[in-house]
N, C-alpha and C positions, 0 to 999 in steps of 0.2 A: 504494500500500500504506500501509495506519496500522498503528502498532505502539504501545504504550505507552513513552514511557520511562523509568516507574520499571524495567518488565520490560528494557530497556535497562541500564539502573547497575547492575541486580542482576546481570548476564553480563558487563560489561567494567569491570574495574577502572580506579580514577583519572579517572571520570569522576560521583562521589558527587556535588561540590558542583556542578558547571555547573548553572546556568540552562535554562529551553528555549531562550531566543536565542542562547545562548551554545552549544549544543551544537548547536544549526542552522549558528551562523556556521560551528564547527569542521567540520561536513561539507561545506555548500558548499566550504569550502573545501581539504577533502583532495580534491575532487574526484565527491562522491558528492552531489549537491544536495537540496539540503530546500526543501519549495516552501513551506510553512506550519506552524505548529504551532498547534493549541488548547488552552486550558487549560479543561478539562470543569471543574474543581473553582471557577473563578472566580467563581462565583455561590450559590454554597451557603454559607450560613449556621446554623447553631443546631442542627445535624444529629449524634445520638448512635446509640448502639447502646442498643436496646429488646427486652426478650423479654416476648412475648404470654403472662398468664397464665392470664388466663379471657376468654369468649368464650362471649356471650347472642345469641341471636336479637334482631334488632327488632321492636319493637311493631309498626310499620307500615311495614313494607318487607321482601319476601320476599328481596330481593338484599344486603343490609343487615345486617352483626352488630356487634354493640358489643364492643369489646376492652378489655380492663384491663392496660395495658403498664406493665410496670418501666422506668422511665430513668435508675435511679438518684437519683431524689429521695426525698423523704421517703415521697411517699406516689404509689401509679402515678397516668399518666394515662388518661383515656376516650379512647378514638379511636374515629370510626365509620369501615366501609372497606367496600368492595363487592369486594375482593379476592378471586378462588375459593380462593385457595392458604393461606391463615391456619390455624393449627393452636395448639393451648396449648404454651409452651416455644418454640415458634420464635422467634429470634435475627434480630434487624431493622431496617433503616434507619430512623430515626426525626425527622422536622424537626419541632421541636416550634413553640408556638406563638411568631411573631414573627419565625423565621426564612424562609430561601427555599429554593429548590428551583434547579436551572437550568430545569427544562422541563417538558411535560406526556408523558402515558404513551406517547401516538400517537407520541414521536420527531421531530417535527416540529422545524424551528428555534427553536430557544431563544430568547425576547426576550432584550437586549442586561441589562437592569437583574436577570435572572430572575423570578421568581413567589415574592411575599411568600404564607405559609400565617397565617390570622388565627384565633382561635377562631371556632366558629360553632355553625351547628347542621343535622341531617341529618335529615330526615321528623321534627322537631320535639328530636330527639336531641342534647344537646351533644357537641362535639369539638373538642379542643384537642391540636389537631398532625395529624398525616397519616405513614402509613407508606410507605416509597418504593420507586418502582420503580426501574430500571437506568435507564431513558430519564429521570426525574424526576432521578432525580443528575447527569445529561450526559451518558450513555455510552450504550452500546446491547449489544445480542448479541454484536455482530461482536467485542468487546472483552471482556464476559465471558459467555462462550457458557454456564456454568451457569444463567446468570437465566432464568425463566420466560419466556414467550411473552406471557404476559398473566397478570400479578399483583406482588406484590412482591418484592422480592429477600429471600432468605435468605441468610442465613451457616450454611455447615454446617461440622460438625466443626472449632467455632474455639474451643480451649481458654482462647485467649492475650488472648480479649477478656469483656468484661462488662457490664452497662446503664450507662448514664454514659456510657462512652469514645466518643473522636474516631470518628464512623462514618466519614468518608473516608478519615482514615488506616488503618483497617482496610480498608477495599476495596481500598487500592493493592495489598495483600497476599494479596486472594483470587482472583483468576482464575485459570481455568484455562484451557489449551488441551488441544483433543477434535483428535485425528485419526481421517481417513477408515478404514475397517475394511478396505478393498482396493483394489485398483489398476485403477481406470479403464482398460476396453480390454477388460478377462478377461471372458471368457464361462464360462458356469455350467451346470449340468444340475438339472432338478426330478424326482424321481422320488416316485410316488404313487401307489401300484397298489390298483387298483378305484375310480379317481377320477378328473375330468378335470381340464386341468391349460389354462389359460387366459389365453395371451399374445399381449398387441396385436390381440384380434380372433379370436384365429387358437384351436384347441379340439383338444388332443390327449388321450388317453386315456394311463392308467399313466404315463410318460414324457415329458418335455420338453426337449431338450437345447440347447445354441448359444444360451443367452439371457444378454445382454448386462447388465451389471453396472447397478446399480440402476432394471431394469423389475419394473415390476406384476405379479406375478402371480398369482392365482387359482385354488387348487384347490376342485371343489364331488363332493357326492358326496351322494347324495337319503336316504341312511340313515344320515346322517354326525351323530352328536351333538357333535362335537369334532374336534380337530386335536391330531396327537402327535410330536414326532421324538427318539427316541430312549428311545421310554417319558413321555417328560414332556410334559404336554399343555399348548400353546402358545394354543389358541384354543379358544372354543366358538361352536358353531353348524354349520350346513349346507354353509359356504363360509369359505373363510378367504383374505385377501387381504394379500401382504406384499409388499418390496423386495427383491429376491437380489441376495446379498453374497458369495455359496459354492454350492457343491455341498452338496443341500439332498434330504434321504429325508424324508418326512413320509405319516403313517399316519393315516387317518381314522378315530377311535373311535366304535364303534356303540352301547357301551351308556350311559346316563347318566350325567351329570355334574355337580359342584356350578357352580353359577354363580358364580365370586369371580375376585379377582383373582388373577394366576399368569404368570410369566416363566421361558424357560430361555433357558440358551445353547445356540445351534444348532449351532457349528462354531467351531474353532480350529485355525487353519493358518498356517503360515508369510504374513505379511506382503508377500513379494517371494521370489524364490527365492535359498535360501543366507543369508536373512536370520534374525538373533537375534531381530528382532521377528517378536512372533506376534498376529496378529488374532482377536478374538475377537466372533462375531455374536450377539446376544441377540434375543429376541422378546418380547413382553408382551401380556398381551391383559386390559381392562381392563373390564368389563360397566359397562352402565347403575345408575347412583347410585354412582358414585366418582368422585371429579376427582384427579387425580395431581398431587402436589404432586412430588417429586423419582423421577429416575430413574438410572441407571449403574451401576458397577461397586464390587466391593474385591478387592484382588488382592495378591498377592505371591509371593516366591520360595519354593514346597515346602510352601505351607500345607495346612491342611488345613480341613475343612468347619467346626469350628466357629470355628477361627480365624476366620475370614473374614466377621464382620457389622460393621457401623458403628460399635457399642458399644467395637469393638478395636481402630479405626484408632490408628494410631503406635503400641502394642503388637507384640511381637518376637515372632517366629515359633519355634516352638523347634527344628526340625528343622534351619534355616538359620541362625537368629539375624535373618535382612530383615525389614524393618518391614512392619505391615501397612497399607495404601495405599486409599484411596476417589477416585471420581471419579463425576462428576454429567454425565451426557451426555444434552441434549437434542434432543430429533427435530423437523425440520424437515412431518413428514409428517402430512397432517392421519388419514387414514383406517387409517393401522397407526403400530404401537409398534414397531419394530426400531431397534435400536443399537448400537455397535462401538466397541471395546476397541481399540489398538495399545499394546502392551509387552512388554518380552523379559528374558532372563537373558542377560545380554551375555558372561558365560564359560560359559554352558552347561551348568553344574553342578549345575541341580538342575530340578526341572517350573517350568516358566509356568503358575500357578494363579488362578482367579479364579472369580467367581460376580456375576452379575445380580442388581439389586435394584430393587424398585419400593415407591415409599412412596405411600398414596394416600388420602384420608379421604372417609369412608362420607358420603355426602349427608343419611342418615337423622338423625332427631332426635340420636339423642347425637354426631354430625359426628365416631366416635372416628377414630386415623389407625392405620394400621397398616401398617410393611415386611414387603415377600414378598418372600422369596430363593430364587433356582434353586438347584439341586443343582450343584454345583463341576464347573466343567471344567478340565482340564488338558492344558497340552502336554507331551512327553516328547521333548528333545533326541534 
């Protein structure tokens, strides 16, 4: 197991100033061994936080846009980047020129000295610096599961920093951990009537029951425009193919639909039984000419819908007074968009509320970005 441990000092007091070796020696020697430690941050040099202002096409490269990033200097710099995930405003690792990186994007082992970033130039384009991914800083997913799959890392929702500052020491700050949406083992029911419903092979009609917690499954239906549960429409097309996470109704809409992007939540159920935490399942369905830059939740105790977008995180809920809360959950699944919540009201005293969100930018000429939000789901103790 790796754990960080700054995420360490922040949960056990009296152990601020230790060292890594110093706090290895201390477990080996209570008994609990430590086999190695790494310092990801040992090779990163010249590294700030940057926000993307504008953002041109290149001349001669379809994969290729030119950025104009704030670093806090006088005046921004040019970066070229092949990144899919760049947007104007986005908040950014930034190694400017002369500085290093630990690594490259693939994750591979980091040379011992890192990788010096020099000015250059990109299908004839100057740049000077480079924006970075999680692997380019030394770290990966498994440590902060918000970073993209392929692209840069973003900072979201970080009041407390600006262009200029220390980007490492901001990242100690930002990870999140995502929990699983349910409990390995449970088997689930699909129901879908006037539709068949297609698992492992195997093709039933209206009904599917006894299927096992994160399988494929397929509902298709020949007059089918869309996919719906619960009124809100999850997918478009003939067939829709997701993960089961729950017990799951979904309705095949016949008449026309817009093609855009669109998420709901599908189900919120207790977590484990007798449990305060509640799960909550999301689906997203995301058409050709958008690339999703972020995905996840905002939640909190007794809100209500308008409460609940981005704009209002750490904003107090008035019905409660609980803050309100965001979280970035990425999917491991190349062919569907489904994602899961765990969180609860631990005294019970008010709904577990929350709403899905997908932010995703239009591929077309003006590249604008825009968040979809489901319609609020809630738990009622």
């Amino acid at each position: 197991m790796r754990t960080s441990l700054k995420w360490i000092k922040d949960l056990v007091p009296g152990i601020e100033d230790l060292t890594p070796q110093e706090y290895l020696d201390a477990m080996t020697l209570s008994g609990s061994k430590g086999e190695y430690y790494v310092e990801l941050d040992k090779n990163l040099e010249n590294i700030v936080i940057g926000q993307i202002l504008k953002i041109e096409k290149h001349p001669d490269a379809d994969k290729l846009v030119i950025c104009q990033v704030n670093v806090g200097q006088e005046e921004p710099v040019q970066i070229v980047t092949g990144a899919p995930n760049v947007f104007e405003g986005a908040v950014v690792p930034v190694v400017l020129a002369g500085g290093k990186v630990a690594g490259g994007h693939d994750g591979s082992t980091p040379p011992e000295e890192g990788i010096k970033i020099k000015k250059g130039k990109l299908r004839g384009v100057p740049s000077n610096g480079m924006m970075c991914s999680i692997e380019e800083l030394g770290s990966s997913r498994d440590m902060y599961p918000d970073a993209p799959e392929n692209g840069i890392y973003i900072f979201k929702n970080r009041d407390d920093i600006k262009p200029g500052d220390d980007a490492i020491k901001a990242l100690d700050t930002s990870a999140t951990i995502t929990s699983s949406y349910k409990t390995r083992g449970n088997s689930y029911t699909v129901n879908a009537q006037g539709a068949n419903i297609t698992v492992n092979g195997e093709t039933k009609a209206d009904t599917f029951a006894d299927i096992a917690y994160d399988t494929a499954v397929t509902v298709s239906a020949d007059n089918a425009k869309a996919w719906a549960i619960d009124g809100t429409t999850v997918a478009v097309g003939s067939s829709y193919t997701f993960y089961v996470g729950s017990d799951v109704t979904i309705t095949p809409v016949t008449d026309a639909v817009t093609d855009k992007p669109m998420t709901a939540i599908v189900s919120a159920a207790p977590a484990t039984a007798g449990s305060y935490r509640v799960s909550f399942l999301a689906s997203s369905y995301i058409p050709a000419g958008y690339t999703v830059i972020d995905r996840g939740f905002v939640y909190g105790k007794g809100a209500t819908q308008d409460e609940l977008t981005l704009e209002k995180v750490g904003t107090t809920i008035a019905a409660t007074g609980a803050k309100v809360k965001s979280i970035s959950v990425p999917t491991n699944k190349d062919t569907v968009n489904d994602f899961g919540l765990v969180y609860g009201v631990k005294n019970k005293d008010a709904a577990a509320t929350a709403v899905a969100y997908v932010t995703v930018k239009s591929m077309a000429d003006d590249n604008s970005v825009t968040t979809v939000y489901s319609t609020i789901s809630q738990f009622n103790y």
